[in-house]
Backbone as CSV, one residue per row, in Angstrom:
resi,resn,N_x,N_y,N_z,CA_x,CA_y,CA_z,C_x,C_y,C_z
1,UNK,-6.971,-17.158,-16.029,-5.749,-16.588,-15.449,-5.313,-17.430,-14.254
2,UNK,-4.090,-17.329,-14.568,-3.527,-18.897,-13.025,-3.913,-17.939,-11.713
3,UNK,-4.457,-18.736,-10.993,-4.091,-17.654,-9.180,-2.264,-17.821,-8.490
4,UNK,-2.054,-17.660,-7.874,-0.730,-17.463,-7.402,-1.120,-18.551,-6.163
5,UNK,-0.047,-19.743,-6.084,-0.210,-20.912,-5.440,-0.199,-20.633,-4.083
6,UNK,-0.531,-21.322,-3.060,-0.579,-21.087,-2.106,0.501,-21.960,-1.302
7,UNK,1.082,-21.410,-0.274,1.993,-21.812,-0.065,3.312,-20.521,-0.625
8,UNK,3.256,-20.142,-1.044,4.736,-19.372,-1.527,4.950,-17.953,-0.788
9,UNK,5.543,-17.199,-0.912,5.881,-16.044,-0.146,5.302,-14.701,-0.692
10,UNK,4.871,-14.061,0.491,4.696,-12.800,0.113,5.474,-11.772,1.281
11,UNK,5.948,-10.460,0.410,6.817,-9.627,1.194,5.698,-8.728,1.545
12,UNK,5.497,-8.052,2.650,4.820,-6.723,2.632,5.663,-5.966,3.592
13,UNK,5.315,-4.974,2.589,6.310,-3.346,3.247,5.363,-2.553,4.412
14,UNK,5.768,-2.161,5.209,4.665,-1.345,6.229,3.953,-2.282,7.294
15,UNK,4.384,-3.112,7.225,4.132,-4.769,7.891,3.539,-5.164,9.292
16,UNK,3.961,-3.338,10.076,4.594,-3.735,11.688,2.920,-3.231,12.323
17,UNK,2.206,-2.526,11.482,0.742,-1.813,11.757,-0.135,-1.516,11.242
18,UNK,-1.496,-1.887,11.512,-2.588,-1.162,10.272,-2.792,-1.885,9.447
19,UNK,-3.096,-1.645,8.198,-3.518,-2.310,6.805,-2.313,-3.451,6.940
20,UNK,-0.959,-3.033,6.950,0.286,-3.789,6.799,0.094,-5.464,7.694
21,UNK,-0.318,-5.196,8.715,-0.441,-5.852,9.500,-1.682,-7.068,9.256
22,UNK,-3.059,-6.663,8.946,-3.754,-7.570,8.886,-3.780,-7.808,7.483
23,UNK,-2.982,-7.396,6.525,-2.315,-8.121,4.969,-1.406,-9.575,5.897
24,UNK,-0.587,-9.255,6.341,0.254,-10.136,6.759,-0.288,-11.421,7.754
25,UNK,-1.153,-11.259,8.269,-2.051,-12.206,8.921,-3.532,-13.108,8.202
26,UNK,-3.500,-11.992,6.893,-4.419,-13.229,5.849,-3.327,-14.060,5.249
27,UNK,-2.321,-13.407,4.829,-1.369,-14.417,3.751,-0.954,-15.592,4.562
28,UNK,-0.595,-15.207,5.643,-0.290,-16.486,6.767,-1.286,-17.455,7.105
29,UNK,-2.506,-16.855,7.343,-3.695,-17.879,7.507,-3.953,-18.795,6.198
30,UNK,-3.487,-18.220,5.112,-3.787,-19.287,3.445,-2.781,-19.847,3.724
31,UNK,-1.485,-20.552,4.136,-0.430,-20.890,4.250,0.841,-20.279,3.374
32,UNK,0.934,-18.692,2.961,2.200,-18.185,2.513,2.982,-17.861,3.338
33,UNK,4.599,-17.957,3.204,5.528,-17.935,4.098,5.070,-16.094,3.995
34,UNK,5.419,-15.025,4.903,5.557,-13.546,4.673,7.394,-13.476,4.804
35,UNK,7.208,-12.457,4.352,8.602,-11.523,4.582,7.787,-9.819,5.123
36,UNK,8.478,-9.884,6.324,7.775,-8.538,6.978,8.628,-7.384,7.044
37,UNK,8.703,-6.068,6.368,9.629,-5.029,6.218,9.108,-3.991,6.489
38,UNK,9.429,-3.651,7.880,9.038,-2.596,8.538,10.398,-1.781,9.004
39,UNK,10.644,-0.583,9.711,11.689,-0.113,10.507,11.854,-0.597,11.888
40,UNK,10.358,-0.855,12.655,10.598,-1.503,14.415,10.780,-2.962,13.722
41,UNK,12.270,-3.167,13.889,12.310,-4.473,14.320,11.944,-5.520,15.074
42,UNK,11.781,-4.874,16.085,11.073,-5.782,17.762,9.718,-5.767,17.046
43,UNK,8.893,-4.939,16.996,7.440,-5.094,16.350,7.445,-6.537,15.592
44,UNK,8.210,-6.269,14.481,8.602,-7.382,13.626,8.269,-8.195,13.859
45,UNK,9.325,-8.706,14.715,9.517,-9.918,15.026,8.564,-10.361,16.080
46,UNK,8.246,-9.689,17.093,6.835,-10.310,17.867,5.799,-10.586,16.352
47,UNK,5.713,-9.881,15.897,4.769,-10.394,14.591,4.968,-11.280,13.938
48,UNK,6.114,-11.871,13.814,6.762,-12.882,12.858,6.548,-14.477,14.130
49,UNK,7.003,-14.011,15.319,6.530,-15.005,16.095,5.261,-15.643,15.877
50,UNK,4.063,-14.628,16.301,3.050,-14.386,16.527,2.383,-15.653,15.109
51,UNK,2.922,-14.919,14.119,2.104,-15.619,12.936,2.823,-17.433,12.536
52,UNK,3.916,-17.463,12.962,4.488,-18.684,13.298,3.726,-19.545,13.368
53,UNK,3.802,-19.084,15.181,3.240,-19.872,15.831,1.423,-20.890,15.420
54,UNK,0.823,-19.683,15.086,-0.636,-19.446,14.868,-0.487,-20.237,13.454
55,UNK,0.239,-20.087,12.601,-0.391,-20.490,11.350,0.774,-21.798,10.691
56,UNK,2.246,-21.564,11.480,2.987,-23.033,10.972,3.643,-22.211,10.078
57,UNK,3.689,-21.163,9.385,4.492,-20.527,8.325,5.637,-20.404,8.275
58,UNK,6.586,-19.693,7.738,7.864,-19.196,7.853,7.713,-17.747,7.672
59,UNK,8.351,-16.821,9.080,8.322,-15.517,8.913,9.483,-14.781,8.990
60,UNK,9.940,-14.357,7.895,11.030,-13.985,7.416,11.198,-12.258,8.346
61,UNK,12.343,-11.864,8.674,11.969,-10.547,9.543,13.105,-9.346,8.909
62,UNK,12.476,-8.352,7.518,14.091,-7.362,7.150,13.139,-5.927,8.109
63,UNK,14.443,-5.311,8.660,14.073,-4.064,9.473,14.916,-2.850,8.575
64,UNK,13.917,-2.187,7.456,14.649,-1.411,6.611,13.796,-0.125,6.375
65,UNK,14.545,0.673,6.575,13.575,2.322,6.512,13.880,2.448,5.078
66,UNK,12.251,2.808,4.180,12.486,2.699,2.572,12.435,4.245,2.345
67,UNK,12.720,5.130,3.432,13.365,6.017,3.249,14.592,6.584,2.199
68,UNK,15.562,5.316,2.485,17.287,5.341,1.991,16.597,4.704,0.830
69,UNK,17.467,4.921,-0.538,17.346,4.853,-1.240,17.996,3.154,-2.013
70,UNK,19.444,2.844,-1.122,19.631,1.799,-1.086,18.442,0.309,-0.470
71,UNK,17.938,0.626,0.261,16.838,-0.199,0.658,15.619,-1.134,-0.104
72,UNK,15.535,-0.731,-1.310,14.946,-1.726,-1.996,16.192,-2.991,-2.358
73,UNK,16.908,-2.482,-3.211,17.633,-3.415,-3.509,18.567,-3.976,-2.338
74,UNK,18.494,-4.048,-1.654,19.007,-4.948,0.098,18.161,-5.476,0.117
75,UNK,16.706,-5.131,0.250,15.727,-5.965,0.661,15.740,-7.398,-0.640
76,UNK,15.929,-6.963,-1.759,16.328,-7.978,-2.944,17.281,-8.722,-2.801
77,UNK,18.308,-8.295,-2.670,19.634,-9.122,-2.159,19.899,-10.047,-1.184
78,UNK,19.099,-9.518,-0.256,18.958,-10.320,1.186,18.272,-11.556,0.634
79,UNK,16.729,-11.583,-0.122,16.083,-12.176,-0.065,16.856,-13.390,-1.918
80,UNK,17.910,-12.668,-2.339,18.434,-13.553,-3.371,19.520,-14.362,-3.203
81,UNK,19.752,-13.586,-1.621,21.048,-14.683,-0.980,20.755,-16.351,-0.211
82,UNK,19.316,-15.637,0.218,18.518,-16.859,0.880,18.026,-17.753,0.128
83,UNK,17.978,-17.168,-1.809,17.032,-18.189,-2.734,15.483,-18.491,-1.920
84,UNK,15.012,-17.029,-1.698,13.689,-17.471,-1.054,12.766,-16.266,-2.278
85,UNK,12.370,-16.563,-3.378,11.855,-16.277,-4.578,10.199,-15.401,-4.031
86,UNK,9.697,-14.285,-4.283,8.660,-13.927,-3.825,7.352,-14.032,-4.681
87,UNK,6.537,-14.466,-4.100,5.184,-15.174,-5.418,4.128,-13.897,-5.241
88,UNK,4.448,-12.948,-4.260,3.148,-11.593,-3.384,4.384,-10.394,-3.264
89,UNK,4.079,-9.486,-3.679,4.868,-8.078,-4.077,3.118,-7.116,-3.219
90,UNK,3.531,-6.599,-1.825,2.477,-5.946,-1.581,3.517,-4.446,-0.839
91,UNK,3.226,-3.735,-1.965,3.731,-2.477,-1.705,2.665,-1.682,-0.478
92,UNK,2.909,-1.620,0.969,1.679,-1.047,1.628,2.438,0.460,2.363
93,UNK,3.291,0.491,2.506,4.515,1.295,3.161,3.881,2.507,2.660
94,UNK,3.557,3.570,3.587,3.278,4.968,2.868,3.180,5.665,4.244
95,UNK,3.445,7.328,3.759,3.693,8.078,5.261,2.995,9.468,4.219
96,UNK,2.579,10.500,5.094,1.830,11.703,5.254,2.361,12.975,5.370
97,UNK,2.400,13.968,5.242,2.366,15.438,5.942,0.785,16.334,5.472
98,UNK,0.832,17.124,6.275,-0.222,17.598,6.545,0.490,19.359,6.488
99,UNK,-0.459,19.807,5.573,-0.429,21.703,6.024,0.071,22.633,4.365
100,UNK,-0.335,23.660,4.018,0.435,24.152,2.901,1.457,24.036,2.540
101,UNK,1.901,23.512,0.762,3.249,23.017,0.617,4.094,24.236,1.202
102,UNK,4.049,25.254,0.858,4.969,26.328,1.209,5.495,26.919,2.851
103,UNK,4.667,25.870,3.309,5.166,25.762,5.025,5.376,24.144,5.631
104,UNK,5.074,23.489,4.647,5.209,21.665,5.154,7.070,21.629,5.152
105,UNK,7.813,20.797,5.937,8.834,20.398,6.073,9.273,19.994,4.734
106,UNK,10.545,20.428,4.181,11.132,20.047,2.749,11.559,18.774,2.556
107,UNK,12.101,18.344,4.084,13.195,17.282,4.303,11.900,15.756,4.381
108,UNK,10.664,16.308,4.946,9.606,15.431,5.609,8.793,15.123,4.155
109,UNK,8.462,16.273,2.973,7.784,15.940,1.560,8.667,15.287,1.030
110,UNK,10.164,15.543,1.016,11.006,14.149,0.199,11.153,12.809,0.500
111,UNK,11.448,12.751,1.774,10.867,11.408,2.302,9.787,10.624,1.908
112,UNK,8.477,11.448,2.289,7.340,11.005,1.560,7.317,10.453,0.275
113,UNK,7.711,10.868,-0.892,7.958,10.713,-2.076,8.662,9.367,-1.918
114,UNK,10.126,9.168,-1.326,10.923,8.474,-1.346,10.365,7.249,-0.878
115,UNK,9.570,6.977,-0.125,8.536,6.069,0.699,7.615,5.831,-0.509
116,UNK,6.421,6.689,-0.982,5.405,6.302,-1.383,5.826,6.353,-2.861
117,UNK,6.793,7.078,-3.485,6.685,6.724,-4.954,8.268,5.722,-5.120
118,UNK,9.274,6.212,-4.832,10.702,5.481,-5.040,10.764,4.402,-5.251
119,UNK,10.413,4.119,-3.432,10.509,2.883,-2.825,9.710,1.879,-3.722
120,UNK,8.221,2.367,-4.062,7.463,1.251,-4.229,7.864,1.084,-5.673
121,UNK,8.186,1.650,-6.440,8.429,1.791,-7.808,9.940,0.599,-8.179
122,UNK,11.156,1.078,-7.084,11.805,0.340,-7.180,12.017,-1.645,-6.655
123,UNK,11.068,-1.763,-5.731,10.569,-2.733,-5.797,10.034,-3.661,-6.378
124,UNK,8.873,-2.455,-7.316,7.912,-3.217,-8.563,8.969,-3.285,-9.543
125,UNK,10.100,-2.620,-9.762,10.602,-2.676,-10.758,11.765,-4.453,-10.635
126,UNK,12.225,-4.185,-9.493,13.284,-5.449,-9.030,12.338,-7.003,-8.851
127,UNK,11.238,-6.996,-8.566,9.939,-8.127,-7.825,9.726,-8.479,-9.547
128,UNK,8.962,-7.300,-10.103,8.107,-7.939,-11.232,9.007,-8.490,-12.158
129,UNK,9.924,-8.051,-12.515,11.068,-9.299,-13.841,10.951,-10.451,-13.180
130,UNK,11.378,-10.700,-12.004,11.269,-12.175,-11.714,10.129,-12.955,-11.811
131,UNK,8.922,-11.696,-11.591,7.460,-12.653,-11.761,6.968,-12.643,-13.238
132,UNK,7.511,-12.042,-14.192,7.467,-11.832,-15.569,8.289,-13.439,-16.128
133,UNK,9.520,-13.478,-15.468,10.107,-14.554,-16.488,9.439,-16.121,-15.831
134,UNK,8.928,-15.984,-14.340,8.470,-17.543,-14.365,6.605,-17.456,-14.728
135,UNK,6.214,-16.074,-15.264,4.864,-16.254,-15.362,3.827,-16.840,-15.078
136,UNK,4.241,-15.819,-13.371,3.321,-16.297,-12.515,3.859,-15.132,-11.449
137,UNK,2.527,-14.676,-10.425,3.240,-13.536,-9.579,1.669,-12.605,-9.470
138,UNK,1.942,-11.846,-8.290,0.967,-11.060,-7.936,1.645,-9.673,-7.434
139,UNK,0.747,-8.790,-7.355,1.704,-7.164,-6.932,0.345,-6.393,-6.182
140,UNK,0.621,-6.174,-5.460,-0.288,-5.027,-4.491,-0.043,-3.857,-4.162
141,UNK,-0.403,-3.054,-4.753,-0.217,-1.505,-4.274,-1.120,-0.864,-4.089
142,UNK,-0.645,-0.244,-2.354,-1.304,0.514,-1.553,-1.823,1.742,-1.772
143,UNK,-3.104,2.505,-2.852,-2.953,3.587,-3.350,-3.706,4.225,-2.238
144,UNK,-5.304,5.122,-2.756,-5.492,5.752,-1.886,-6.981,6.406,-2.725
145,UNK,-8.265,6.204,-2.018,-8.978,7.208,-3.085,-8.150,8.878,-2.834
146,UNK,-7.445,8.976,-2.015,-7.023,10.510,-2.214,-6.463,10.216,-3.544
147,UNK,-6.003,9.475,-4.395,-5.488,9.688,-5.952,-6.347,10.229,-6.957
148,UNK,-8.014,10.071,-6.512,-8.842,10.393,-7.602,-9.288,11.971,-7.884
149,UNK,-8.340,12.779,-6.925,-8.822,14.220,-7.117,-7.165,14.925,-6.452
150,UNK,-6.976,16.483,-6.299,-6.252,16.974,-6.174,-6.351,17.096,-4.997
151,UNK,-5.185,17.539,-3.934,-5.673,17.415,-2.586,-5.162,18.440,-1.660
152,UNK,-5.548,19.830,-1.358,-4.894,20.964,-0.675,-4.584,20.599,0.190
153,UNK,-3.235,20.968,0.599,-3.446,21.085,2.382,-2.420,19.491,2.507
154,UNK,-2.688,18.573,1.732,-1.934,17.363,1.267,-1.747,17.049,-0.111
155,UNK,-0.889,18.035,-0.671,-0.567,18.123,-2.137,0.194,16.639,-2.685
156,UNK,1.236,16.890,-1.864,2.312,16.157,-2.031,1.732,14.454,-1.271
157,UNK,0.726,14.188,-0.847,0.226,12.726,-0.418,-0.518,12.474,-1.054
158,UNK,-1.399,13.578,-2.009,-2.385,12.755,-2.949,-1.534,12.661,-4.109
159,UNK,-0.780,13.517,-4.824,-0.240,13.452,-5.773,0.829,12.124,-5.785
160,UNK,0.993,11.495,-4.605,1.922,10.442,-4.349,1.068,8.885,-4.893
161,UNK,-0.049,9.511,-4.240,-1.110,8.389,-3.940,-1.999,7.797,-5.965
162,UNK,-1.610,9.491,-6.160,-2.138,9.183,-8.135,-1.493,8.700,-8.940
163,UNK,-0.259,8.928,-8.339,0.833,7.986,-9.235,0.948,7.090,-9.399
164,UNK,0.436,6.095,-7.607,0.412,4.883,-7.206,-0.232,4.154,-8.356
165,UNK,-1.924,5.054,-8.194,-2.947,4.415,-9.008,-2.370,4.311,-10.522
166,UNK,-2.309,5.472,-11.325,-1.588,5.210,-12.352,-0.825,4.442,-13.477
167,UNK,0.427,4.405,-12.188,1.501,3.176,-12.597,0.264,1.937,-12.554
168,UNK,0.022,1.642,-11.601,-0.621,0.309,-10.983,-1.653,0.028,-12.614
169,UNK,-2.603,1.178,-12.690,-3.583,0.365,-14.090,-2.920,0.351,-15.498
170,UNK,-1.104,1.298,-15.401,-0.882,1.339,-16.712,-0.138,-0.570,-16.461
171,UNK,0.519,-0.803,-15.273,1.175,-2.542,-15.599,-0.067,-2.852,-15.651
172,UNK,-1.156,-3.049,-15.336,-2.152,-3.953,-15.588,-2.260,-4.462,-17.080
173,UNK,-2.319,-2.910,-17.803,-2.513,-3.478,-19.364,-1.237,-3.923,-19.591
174,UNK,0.154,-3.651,-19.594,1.445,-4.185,-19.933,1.114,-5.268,-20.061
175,UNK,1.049,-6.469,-18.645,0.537,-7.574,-18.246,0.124,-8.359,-18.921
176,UNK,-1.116,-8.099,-19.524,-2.454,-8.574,-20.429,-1.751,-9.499,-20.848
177,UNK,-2.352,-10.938,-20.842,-1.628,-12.337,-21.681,-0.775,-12.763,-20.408
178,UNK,-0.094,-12.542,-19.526,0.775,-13.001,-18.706,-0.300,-13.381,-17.242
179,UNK,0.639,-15.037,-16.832,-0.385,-14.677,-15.269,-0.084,-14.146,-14.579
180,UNK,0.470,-12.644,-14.391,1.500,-11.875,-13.539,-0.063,-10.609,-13.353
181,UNK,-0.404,-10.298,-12.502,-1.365,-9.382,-12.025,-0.653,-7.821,-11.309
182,UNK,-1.670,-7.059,-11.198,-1.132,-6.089,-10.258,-2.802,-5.444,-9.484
183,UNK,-2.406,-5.211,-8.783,-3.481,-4.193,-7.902,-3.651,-3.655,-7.412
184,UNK,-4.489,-1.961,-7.481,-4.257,-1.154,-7.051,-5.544,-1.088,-5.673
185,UNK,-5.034,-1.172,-4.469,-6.358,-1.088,-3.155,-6.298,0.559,-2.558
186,UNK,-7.160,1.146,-3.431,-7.234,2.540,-2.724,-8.475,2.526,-1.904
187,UNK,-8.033,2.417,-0.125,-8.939,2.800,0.707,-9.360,4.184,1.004
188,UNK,-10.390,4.062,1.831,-10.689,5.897,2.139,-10.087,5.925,3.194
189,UNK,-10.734,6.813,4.205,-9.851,6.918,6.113,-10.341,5.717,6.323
190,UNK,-8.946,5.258,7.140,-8.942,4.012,7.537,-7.902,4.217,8.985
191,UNK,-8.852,4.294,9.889,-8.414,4.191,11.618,-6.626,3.544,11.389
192,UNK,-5.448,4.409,11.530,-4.355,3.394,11.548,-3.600,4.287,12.392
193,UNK,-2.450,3.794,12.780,-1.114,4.850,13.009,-0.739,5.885,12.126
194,UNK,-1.259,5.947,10.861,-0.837,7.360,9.733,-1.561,7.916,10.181
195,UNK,-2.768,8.350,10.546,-2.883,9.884,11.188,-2.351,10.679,12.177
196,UNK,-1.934,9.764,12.966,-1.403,10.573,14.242,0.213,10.828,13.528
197,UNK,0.457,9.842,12.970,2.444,10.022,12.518,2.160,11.596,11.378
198,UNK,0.790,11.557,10.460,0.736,12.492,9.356,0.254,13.806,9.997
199,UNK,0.255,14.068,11.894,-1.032,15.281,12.142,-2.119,15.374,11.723
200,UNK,-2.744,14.289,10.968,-4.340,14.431,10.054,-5.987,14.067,10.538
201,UNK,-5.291,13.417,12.237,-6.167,12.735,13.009,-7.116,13.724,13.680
202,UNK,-7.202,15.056,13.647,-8.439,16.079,13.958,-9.022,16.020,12.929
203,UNK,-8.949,15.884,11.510,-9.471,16.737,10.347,-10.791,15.965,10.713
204,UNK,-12.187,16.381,9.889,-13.166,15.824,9.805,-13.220,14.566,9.001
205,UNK,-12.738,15.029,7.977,-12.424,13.295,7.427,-12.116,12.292,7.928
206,UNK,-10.999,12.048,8.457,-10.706,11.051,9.055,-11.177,10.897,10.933
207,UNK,-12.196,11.130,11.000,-13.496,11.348,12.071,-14.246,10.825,11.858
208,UNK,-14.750,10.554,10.319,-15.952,9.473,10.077,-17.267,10.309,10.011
209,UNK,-17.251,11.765,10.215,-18.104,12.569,9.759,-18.733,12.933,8.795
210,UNK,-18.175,12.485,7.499,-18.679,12.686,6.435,-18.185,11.570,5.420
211,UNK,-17.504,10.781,5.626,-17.019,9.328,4.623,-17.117,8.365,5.897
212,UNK,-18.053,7.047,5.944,-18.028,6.260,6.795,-16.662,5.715,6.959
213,UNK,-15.869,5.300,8.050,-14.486,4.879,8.242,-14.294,2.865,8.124
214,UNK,-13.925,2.762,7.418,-13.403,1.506,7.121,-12.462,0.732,7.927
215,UNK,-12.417,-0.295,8.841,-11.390,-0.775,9.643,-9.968,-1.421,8.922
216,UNK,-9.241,-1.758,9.483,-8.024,-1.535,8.704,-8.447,-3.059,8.186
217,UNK,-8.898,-4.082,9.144,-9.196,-5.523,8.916,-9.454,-5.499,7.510
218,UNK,-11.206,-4.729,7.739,-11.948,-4.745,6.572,-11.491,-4.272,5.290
219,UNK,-10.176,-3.522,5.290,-10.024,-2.740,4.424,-8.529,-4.124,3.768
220,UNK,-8.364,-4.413,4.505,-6.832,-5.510,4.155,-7.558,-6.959,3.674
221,UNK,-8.966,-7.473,4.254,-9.514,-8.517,3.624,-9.724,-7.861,2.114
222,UNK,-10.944,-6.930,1.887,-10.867,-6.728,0.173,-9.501,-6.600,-0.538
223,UNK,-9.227,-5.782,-0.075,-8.148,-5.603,-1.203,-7.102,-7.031,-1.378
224,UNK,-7.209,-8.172,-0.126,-6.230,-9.425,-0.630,-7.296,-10.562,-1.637
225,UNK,-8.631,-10.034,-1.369,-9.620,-10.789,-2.047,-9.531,-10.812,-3.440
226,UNK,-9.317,-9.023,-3.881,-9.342,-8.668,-5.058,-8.014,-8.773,-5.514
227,UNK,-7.126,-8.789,-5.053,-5.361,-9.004,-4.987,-5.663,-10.679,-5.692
228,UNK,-6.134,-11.439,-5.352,-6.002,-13.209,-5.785,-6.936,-13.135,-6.508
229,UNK,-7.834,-11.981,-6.660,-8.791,-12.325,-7.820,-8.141,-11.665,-9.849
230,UNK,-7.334,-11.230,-8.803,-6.585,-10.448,-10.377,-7.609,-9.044,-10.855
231,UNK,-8.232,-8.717,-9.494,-8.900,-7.266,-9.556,-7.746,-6.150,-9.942
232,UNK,-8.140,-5.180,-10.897,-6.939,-3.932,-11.215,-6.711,-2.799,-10.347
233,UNK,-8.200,-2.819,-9.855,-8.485,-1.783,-8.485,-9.557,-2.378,-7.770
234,UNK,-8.844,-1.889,-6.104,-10.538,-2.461,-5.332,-10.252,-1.000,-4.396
235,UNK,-11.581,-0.177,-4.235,-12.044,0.467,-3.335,-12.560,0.193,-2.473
236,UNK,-12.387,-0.053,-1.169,-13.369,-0.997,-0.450,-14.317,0.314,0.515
237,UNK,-15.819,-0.692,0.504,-16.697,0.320,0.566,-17.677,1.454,-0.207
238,UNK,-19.141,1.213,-0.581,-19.594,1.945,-1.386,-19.860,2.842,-0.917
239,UNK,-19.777,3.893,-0.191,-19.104,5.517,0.054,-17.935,6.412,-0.680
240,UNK,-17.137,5.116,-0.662,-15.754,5.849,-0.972,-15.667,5.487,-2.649
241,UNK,-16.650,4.286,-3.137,-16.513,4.338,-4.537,-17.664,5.029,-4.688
242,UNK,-18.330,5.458,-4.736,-19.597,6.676,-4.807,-18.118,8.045,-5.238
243,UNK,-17.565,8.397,-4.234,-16.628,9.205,-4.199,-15.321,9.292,-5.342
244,UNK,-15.121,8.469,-5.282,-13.569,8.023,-6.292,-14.799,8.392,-7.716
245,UNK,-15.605,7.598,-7.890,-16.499,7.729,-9.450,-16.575,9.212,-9.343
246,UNK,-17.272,9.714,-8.456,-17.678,11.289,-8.846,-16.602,12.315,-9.093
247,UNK,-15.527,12.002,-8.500,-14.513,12.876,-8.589,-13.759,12.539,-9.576
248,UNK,-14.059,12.298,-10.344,-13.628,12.355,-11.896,-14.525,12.710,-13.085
249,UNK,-15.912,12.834,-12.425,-16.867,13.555,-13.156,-16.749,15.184,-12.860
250,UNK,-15.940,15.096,-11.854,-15.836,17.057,-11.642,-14.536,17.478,-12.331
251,UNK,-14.687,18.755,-12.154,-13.560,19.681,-12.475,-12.374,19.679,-11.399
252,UNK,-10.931,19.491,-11.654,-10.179,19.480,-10.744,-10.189,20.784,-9.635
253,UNK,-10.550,21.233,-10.004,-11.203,23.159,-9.402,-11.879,22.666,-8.266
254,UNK,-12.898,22.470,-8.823,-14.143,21.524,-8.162,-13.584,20.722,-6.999
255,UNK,-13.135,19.747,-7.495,-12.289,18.600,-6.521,-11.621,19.108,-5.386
256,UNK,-10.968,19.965,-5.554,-10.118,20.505,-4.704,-11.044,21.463,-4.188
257,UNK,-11.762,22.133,-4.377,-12.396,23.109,-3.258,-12.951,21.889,-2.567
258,UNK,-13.705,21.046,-2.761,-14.368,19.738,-1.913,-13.199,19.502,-0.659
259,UNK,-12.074,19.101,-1.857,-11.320,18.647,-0.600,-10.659,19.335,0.694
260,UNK,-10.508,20.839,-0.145,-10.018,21.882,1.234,-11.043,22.159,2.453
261,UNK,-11.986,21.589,2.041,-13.193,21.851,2.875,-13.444,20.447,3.720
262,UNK,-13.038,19.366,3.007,-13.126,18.271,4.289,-11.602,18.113,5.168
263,UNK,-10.438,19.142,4.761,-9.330,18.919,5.520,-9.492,20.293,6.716
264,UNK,-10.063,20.642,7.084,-10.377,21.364,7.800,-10.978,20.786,9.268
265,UNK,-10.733,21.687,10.534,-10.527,20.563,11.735,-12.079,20.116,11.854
């Protein structure tokens, strides 16, 4: 299977912090130009400096909330006006709520959706034809072991997060025969700005009390490792794949009482 050359561009969504962030600082260190698409612009662009400078690259800077629905395809347009062709599709962009669906914000679960399934969907959908017809291309999506079980209390973020996985291993087989890859990096808690933005930063889980916590570094090196290796999924950390395996040996019943019990403060 070809690897994806070095030197060429990769976009990542969620860019400005966290996982987003040290994705965008390996691709720069191999010599790929980034395209960084976050909402803080200023973030951005100190980041786009930052990796410049440090690595000689070209850092492309779109400031687009993938909220709006128009926003994928701008981010396409922009980048088809420039003739700057993308060789790295890393869907990382994802946001949270926290609490029973029947009291969580209506306006705050559509968003979510619109972020973690829309957005990334319409992206993969606009990115991958182009990496289909020069056959050649890579795709990263940000899932979540929350995809491998049902998730109370965060219905609407795991169910976002299973879809991720899903889609992600059904293009894998599409794929098959093409050097066009996809990959799905479902981390466990991983120390970032989404807990405090999701309210999820008391729970015990993401405390490190009972799933060891993964740094965002550590968690953005595997998954770009397994991303160029043409891996279909990488879990990083044998805790959390201990976890992802077992929770598909249980009953979704099962699963979910587990999980109402680690979302608890």
């Amino acid at each position: 299977m070809a690897e994806t050359r070095r030197g060429g561009t990769a976009l990542i969504t969620g860019a400005s912090s966290g996982i987003g962030r040290e994705l965008s600082t390996l691709f720069a260190r191999d010599g790929f130009n980034v395209v960084l698409v976050a909402r803080r612009e200023a973030v951005l662009r100190s980041l786009a400096a930052e990796l410049e400078s440090r690595y000689g690259i070209t850092a492309h800077v779109l400031a687009e909330d993938l909220r709006h629905a128009a926003a994928p395809a701008d981010i396409y347009s922009a980048l088809a006006e420039q003739s700057i062709p993308v060789d790295v599709l890393v869907n990382n962009a994802g946001v949270g709520t926290y609490g029973e669906f029947h009291e969580t914000d209506t306006g705050a679960d559509l968003d979510m959706l619109r972020v973690n399934v829309m957005a990334l969907t319409h992206l993969t959908k606009l990115f991958l034809k182009d990496m289909v017809a020069r056959n050649a291309g890579k795709i990263l999506n940000v899932s979540s072991t929350a995809a491998f079980q049902p998730g109370p209390m965060m219905s609407v973020y795991y169910a976002s997060k299973a879809y991720i996985l899903s889609m992600s291993e059904a293009l894998s087989n599409e794929l098959q025969g093409t050097a066009v890859t996809v990959t799905a990096l479902c981390p466990g808690p991983t120390p970032t700005g989404f807990q405090a933005r999701a309210g999820i930063a008391h729970l015990r889980l993401q405390r490190g009390g009972v799933i060891p916590l993964n740094s965002a570094r550590k968690v953005a090196l595997q998954g770009y490792k397994g991303l160029m290796a043409g891996r279909h999924c990488v879990i990083p950390g044998v805790t959390n794949r201990i976890v992802a395996r077992a929770a598909r040996l249980v009953s979704p019943t099962v699963a979910a009482r587990i999980v109402r019990a680690l979302h608890r403060a």
